[in-house]
Every structure is written in structure tokens, then in C-alpha cells.
C-alpha positions in Angstrom: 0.0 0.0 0.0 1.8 3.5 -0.9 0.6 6.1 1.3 0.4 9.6 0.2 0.4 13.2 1.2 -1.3 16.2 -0.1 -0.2 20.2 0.0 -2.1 22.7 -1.0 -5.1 20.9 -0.9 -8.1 23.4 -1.1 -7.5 24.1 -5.0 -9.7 22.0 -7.5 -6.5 20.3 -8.7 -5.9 18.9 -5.6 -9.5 17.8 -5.2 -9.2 15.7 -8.2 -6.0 14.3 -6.7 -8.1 13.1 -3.9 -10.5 12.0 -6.3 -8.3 9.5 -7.8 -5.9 8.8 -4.5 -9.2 7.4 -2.5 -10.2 5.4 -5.2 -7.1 3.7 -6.4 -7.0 0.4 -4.6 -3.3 0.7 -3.6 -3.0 4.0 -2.3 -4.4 5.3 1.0 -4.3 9.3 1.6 -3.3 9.5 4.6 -3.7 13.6 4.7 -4.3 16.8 3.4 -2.8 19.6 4.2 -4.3 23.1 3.7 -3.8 26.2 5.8 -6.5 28.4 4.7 -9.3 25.4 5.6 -7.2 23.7 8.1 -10.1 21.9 10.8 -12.4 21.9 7.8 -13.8 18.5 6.0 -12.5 18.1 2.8 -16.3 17.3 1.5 -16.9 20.8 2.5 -14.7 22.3 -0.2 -14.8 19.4 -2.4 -18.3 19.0 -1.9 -18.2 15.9 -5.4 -16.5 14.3 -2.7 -19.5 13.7 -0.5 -19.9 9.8 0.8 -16.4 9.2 -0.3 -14.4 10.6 2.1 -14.3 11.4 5.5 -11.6 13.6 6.5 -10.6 17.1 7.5 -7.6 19.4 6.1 -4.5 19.0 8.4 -2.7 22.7 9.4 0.7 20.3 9.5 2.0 18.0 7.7 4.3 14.7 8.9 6.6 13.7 6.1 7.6 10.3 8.0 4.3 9.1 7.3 4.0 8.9 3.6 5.7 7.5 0.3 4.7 9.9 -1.7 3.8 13.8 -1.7 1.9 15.9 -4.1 2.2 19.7 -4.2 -0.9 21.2 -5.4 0.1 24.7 -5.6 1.1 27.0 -8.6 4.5 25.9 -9.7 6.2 28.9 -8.1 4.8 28.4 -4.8 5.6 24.6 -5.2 9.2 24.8 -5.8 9.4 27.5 -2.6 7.7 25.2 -0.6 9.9 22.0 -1.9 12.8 23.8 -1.2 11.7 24.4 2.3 10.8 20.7 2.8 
């Protein structure tokens, strides 16, 4: 099973990440981190996501705890934020 990470993920691209991420029978999402909707269910921003996930943006972020990341910001923003990883 990989496990996988979200940034940035109040944007509609990241949304269709978690689209695909929940539904892919090898992956499990284990968060998604947003820090303008931090506390907030994800179905609540993604709101095509209702009855498929149950989970709430994360204000941090625990690297340890995944195999793979996706950066859903604008590819400026996303090579800051790598760099600061």
C-alpha cells in the first residue's frame, strides 16, 4: 500500500488528486494539508466528494508518514515550498 500526502489541498486540482488517491485500490491518503481550511472536511470544499471521504484538512503535515507527496500549488509556490521541505 503506498501512502500519500497532499499540499495545498483546497485548490480544484488537488481535489481531483483526492478523487483519484481514494479510489485507487493501492493507495491510501493518509492527509491533506491546507492552511486556509485547516479543521475543515474536505467534503466541505470538495463538496463531489461527499460519501467518499471522510476527513478534515490537516494545518501540519508529517513527512515520516508517507511515500509519496503531491504539491498542489502553482508551480512557483511549489518549488518555494519543496525547497523548504
Amino acid at each position: 500500500m503506498i501512502k500519500a500526502g497532499i499540499i495545498g489541498g483546497s485548490g480544484y486540482a488537488a481535489g481531483e488528486l483526492v478523487r483519484i488517491l481514494i479510489n485507487h485500490p493501492d493507495v491510501e491518503l493518509k492527509w491533506v494539508h491546507s492552511r486556509t481550511v485547516a479543521g475543515q472536511r474536505i467534503v466541505d470544499v470538495h463538496q463531489g466528494l461527499h460519501g467518499e471521504i471522510d476527513m478534515t484538512f490537516s494545518s501540519t503535515y508529517d513527512l515520516n508518514t508517507i511515500d509519496v507527496l503531491s504539491v498542489s500549488y502553482t508551480h512557483l509556490r511549489a518549488h518555494e515550498t519543496v525547497l523548504d521541505l
